[in-house]
C-alpha positions in Angstrom: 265.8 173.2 164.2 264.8 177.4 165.4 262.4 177.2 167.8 259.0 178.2 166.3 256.0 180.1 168.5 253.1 180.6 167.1 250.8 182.2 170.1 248.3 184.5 168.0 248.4 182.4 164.4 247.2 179.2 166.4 244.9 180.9 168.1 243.6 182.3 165.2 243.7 178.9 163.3 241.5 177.2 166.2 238.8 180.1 166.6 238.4 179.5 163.0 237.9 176.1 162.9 235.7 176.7 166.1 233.6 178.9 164.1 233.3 176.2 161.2 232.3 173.6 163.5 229.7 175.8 166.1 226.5 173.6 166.9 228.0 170.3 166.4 227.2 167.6 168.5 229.2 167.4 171.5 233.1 167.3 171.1 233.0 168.1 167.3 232.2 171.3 168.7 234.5 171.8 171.7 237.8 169.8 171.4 240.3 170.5 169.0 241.5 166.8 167.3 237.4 166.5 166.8 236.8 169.7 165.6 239.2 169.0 163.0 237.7 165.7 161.9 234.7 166.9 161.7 235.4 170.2 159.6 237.6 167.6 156.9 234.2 165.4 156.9 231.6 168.2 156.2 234.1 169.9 154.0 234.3 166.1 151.8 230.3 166.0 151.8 230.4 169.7 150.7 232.6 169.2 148.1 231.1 166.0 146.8 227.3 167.3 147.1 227.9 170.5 145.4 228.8 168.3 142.0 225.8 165.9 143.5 223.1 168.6 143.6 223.7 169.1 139.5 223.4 165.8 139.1 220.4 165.2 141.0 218.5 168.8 139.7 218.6 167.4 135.8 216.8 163.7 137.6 214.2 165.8 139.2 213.9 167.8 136.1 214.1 165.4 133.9 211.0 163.5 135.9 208.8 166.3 135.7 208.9 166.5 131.9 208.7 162.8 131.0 205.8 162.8 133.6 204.0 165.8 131.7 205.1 164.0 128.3 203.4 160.8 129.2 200.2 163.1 129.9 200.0 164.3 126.1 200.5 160.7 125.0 204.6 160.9 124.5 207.5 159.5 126.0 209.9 161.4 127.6 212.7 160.5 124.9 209.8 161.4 122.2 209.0 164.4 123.7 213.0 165.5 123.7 213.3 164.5 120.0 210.4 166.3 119.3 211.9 169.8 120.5 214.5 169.0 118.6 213.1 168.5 115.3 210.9 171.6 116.0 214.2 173.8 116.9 213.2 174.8 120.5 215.8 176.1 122.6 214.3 175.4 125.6 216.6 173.2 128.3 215.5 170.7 131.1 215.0 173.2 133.9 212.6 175.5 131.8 210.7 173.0 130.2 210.3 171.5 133.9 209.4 174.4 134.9 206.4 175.1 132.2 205.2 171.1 133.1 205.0 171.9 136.7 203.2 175.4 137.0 202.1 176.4 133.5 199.6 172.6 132.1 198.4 174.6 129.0 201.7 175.7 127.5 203.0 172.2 128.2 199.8 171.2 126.3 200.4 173.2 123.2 204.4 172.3 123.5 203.0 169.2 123.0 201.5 169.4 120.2 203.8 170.7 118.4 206.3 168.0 119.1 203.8 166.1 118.2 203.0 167.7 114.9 206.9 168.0 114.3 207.1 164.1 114.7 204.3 163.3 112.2 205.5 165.5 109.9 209.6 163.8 110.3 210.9 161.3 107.3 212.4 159.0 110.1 208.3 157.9 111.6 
């Protein structure tokens, strides 16, 4: 087996994981096995969370509108069907966005759904 030396590229390899794991708690921070360990672990729980955060932006958002539905007298999965019948184009994170900072165009979204439910054969 040739010998192999690797002076500047491990060098290199452990002032990059140093700069990954500055400001964690004590070892994690300074020795090189912990370092490691901790960069796989935070890299994991980044990689996990980044396909977590989706799911937990369409809850939030999802939250908001049934909470503004239930205002106007409709259930979130009323309110949705609603839209639908009425061909809006709006998605979750808009129409969360109208229930939370606009009340009054929520209100008349509302109404239409509403009015497009009364006026469906399936009621």
């Amino acid at each position: 087996m040739p010998r192999v030396k690797r002076g500047t590229v491990r060098r290199a390899k452990r002032k990059k994981l140093s700069k990954l794991t500055k400001g964690y708690f004590l070892n994690k921070s300074k020795l090189y096995r912990f370092m490691k360990e901790a960069a796989d672990r935070a890299g994991r729980f980044a990689y996990r969370d980044r396909r977590r955060r989706k799911r937990d932006f369409r809850r939030l958002w999802i939250l908001r509108i049934n909470a503004a539905a239930r205002q106007h007298d409709l259930t979130y999965s009323q309110f949705m069907h609603g839209l639908k019948l009425m061909g809006s184009a709006l998605d979750r994170k808009s129409l969360s966005e109208i229930a939370a900072r606009d009340s009054s165009a929520f209100a008349e979204l509302a109404a239409g759904v509403k009015k497009a439910l009364g006026s469906s054969p399936a009621s």
